[in-house]
N, C-alpha and C positions, 0 to 999 in steps of 0.2 A: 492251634485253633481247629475246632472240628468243624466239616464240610457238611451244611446242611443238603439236603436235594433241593435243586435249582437257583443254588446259592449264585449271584455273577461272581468272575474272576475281575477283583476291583483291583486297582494298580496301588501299590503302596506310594503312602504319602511322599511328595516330595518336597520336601520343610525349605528347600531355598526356592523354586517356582510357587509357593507359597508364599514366600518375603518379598519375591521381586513385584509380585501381583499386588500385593497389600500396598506396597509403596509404589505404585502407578499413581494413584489419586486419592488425595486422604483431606476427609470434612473435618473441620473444627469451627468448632461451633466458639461465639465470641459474646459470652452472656454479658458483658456491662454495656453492651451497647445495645442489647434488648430493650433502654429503657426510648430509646429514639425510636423502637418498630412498633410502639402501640397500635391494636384495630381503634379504628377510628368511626364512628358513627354508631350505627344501631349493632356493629360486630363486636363492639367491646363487649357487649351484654352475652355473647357466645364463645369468644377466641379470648384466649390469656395471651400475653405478650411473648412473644418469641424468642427465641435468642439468634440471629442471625448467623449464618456459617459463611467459611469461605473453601473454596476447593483450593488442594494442593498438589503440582506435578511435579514426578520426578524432571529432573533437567539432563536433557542432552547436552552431548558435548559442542554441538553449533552453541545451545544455549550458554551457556560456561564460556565458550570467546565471546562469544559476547559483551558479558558481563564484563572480560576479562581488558577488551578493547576499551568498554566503556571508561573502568574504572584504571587506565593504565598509568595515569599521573597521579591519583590518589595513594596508589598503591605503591608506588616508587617512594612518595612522599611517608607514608608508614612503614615504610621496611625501615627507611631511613631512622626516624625517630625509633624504630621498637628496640633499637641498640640500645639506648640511655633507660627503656623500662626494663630491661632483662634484668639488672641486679635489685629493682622490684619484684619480679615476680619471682626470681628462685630464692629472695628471703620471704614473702608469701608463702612458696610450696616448701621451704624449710619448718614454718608453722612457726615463726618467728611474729610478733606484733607490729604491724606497719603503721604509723604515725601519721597523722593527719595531712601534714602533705604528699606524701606519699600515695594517699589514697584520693589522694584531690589532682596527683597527678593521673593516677588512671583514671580516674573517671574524665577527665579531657582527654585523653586517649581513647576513652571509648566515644567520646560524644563525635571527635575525628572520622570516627570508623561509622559512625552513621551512613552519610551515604551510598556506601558500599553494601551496607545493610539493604538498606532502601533501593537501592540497584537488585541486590538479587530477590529483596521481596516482589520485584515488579513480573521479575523473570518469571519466577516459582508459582505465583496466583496465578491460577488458570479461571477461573470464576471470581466474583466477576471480576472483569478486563480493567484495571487501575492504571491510571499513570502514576510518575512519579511523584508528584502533587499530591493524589488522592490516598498513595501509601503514606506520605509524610503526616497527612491529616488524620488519616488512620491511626497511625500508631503515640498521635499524639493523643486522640481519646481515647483508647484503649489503656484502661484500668495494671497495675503491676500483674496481675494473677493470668489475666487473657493475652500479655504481650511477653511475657514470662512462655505461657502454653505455647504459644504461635512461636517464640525464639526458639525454646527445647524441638520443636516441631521440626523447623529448618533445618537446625544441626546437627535432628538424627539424620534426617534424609543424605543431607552433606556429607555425615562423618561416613553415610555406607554408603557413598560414593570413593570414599576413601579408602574403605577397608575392601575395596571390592580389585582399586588400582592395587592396594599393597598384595593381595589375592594374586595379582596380575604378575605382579614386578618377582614375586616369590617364583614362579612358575616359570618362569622366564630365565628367572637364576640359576635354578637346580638343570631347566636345560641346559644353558650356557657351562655350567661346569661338568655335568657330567660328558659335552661335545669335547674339552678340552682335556677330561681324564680320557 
């Protein structure tokens, strides 16, 4: 790159303080339920209906015990059962056709795993401040397409919480072996 006169010396990008920023706080906005935010009175003749947002925080690790406290009999209770769905799901990821019971078994596996859903959506909404009640009601009007968006939302946030530990755990390995070479 050529150096103009009085060009600043700008610092080059850096793409992960970049990621970690972006995943501080993230809007999403929840257009089926724009139709409950109409202006009301002489505003409708000026404002079109909205689509209401909700903020999103990364979660610290107090937060995560938390959840983890809250939900600790839930989740004993599904480890339990995910034994009997595992030769579900690796004839599923074999791409094998699963049979109507079969898929009527995970879907109550998943309706199980609701509150735990619902536990950490209480956590993760930082705007506005919901209880658990208020998330539960939520995501019951909340159309497939906006609770779909809001789900893929959480579990990128989660999964690069994950990928950040495996980051962690790699690091940790290569020192421990190269201590004991």
């Amino acid at each position: 790159m050529a150096r103009v006169r009085g060009q600043l010396d700008a610092p080059l990008l850096d793409v992960g303080t970049v990621r970690e920023d972006y995943w501080e706080r993230k809007e999403i906005l929840l257009p089926s339920l724009s139709r409950l935010f109409k202006p009301k009175g002489w505003r409708r003749w000026f404002y079109k209906e909205q689509a209401p947002k909700i903020v999103l925080k990364r979660l610290t690790q107090s937060d995560w015990d938390k959840i983890d406290e809250k939900s600790q009999l839930l989740n004993s209770e599904l480890s339990e059962e995910a034994v009997n769905y595992a030769p579900i799901i690796q004839k599923y990821n074999a791409g094998k056709k699963l049979t109507d019971k079969e898929y009527r078994e995970i879907n109550e596996y998943g309706v199980k795993m609701r509150p735990m859903t619902y536990m950490m959506l209480q956590q993760i909404i930082d705007e506005p401040n919901m209880s658990y009640e208020d998330i539960k009601i939520m995501m019951e009007v909340l159309d497939d397409f906006d609770k779909d968006t809001l789900l893929s939302y959480v579990s990128l946030m989660t999964s690069e919480k994950a990928s950040v530990m495996k980051r962690v755990y790699d690091k940790r390995m290569k020192e421990a072996e190269m201590i004991r070479q």
